[in-house]
KOLFIDO-675756 format. One line per 3 residues: number of its first residue (from 1); their letters; for each residue x, z, y of C-alpha. Coordinates in steps of 0.1 Angstrom, whole numbers, plus 5000, padded with zeros to 4 digits. Layout:
<nodes>
NUM = a = X Z Y  ...;
</nodes>
This chain:
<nodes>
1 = xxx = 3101 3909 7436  3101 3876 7434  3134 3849 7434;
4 = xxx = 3114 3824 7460  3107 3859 7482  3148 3866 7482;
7 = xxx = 3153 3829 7489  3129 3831 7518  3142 3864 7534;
10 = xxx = 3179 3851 7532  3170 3814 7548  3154 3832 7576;
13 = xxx = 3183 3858 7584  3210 3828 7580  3187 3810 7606;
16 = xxx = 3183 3840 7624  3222 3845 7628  3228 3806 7632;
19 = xxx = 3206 3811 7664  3225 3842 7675  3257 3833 7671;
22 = xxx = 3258 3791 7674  3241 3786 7707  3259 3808 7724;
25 = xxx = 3290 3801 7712  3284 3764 7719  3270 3772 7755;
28 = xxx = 3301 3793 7760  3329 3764 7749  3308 3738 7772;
31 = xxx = 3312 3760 7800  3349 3771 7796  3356 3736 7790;
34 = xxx = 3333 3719 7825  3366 3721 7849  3374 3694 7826;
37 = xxx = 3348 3668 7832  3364 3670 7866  3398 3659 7855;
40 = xxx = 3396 3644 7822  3357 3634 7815  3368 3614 7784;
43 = xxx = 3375 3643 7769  3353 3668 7775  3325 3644 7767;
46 = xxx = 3344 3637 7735  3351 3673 7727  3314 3678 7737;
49 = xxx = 3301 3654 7712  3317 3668 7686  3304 3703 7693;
52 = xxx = 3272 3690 7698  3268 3675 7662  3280 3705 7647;
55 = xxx = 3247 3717 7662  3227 3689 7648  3245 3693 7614;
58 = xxx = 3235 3735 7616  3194 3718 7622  3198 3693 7593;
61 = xxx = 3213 3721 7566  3182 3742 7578  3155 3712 7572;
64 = xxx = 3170 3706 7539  3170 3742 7528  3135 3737 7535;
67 = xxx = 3126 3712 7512  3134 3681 7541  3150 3653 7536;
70 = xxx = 3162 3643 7571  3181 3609 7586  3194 3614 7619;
73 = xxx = 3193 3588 7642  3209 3591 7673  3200 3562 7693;
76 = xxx = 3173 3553 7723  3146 3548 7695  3148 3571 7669;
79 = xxx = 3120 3563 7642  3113 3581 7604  3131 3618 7612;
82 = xxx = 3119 3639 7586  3101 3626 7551  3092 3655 7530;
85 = x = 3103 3652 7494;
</nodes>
């Protein structure tokens, strides 16, 4: 078989398992860590954004294994996501 038909079959199961085990994982640390909004919401919102662009950063390697190349803007108007190359 082909090299681009490996490549393919591989990008899929690391997405695949990225899915599986990321969400979760990051749904599970946001709840464990909610008493803490309560208390100290500096922090969990700080400790929350950082989790969170770990997510985003997991969604931009997966655009640019496809062939994307992606700017992220995180703002109120976010403009000219993805340009293929």
């Amino acid at each position: 078989m082909e090299l681009r038909y490996w490549q393919r079959v591989l990008r899929i199961v690391f997405i695949i398992f990225n899915i599986v085990y990321c969400i979760p994982s990051y749904l599970v640390w946001t709840s464990l860590l909610h008493p803490l909004l309560y208390f100290q919401p500096d922090w969990y919102y700080m400790i929350e954004g950082i989790l969170f662009s770990w997510l985003l950063h997991f969604v931009a390697f997966w655009t640019w294994n496809a062939g994307c190349n992606c700017k992220l803007l995180v703002s109120k108007n976010v403009t000219d996501f993805c340009k293929r190359s």
